[in-house]
LOSELO-623832 format. One record per residue: x, y, z of N, C-alpha, C in turn. Coordinates in steps of 0.1 Angstrom, whole numbers, plus 2048, in hexadecimal, padded with zeros to 3 digits. Each point is the difference from the previous one (the first is absolute). Example, Ala and Ser with C-alpha at 12.3 -4.5 7.8 and 13.67 -1.06 7.14 Angstrom:
BEGIN
8847C784E7F780C80080980C800/7FC80B7F980980B8007F880B808/
This chain:
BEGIN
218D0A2537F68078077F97F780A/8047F47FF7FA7F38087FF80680E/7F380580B80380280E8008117FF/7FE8057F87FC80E7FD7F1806805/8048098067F08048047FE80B7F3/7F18017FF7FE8087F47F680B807/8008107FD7FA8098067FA8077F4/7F28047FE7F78037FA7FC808804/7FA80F7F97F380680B7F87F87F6/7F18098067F37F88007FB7FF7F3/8068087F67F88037F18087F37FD/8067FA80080F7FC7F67FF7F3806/7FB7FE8107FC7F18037F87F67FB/7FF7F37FE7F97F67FE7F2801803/7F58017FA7EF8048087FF7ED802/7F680480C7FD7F58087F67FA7FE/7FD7F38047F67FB7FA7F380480C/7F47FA8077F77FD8098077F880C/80380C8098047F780D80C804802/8078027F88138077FD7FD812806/80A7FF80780780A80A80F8077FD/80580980280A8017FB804804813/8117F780380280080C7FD81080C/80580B7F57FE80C8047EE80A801/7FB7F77FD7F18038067FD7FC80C/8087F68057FC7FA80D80480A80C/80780A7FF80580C8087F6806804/7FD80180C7F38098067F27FD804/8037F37F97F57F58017F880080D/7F27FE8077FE7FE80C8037F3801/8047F78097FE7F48057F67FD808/7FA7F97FE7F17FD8047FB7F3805/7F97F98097FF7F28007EE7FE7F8/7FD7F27FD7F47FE7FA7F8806801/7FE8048127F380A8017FF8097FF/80F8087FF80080F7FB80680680E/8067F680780680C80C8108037F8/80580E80380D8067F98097FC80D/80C7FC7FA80C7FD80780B80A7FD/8018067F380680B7FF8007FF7EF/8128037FB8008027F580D7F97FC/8007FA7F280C8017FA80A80D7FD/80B7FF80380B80B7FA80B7FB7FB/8047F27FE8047FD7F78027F47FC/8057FD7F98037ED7FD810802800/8017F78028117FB8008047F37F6/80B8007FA8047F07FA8057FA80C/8037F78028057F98058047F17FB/80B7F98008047F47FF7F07F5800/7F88038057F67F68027F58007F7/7FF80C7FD7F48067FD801812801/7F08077FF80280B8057FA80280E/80480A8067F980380D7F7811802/7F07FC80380080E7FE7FF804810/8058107FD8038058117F3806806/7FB7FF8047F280480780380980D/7FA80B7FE80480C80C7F07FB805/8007FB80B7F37FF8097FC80E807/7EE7FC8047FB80C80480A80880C/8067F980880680580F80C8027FB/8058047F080F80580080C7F47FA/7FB7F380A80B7F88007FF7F77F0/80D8007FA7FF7FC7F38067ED803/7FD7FA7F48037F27FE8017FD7F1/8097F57FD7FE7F57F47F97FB804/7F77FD7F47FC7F67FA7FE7FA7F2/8007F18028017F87EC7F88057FE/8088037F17F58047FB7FD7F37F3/7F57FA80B7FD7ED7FB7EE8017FB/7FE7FA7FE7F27FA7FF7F77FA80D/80F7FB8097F87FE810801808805/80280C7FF7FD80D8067F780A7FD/8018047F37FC8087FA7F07FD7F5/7F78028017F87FF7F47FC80C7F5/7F48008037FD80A7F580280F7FF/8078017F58058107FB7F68097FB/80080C8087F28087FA80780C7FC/8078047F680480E7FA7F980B801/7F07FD7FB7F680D8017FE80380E/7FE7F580B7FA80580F80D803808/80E7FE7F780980180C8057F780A/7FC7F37FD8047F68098057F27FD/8057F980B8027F27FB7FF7FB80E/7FA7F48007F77F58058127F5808/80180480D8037F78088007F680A/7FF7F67F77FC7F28068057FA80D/8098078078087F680780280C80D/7F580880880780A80780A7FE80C/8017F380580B7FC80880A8037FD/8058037F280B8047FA80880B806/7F480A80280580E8058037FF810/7FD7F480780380580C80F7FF801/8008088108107FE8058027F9809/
């Protein structure tokens, strides 16, 4: 089973500690910078070879990757709906 993905619903999952996210909360997310201006939203994450990438649909439609790193990304807010993007150069084109 080495390299097996394992699929759970939510009763039957592992409970999380303080700070722990489960990947599929991140869906819908606002994307936000420090000060609180919105860039758009998450709609989904991706695996990828590197890491994950989450896909961010911006306010004007046009969607993008991005790592989903620690230099991108900061703090996760589940209750307000958002997560804290550090790096908004990311999103240009």
């Amino acid at each position: 089973m080495r390299g097996a993905e394992i699929i759970a619903d939510r009763e039957s999952a592992a409970s999380l500690k303080d700070g722990e996210y489960y990947i599929g909360d991140l869906n819908g997310l606002k994307v936000v910078s420090t000060e609180g201006k919105i860039f758009g939203e998450i709609i989904n994450i991706a695996e990828s070879g590197g890491g994950n990438l989450a896909e961010v649909k911006q306010l004007s439609g046009i969607k993008c990757f991005v790592p989903f790193r620690k230099e991108f990304f900061g703090d996760v807010n589940l209750e307000e709906g958002k997560i804290i993007l550090l790096e908004p150069w990311i999103l240009e084109q």
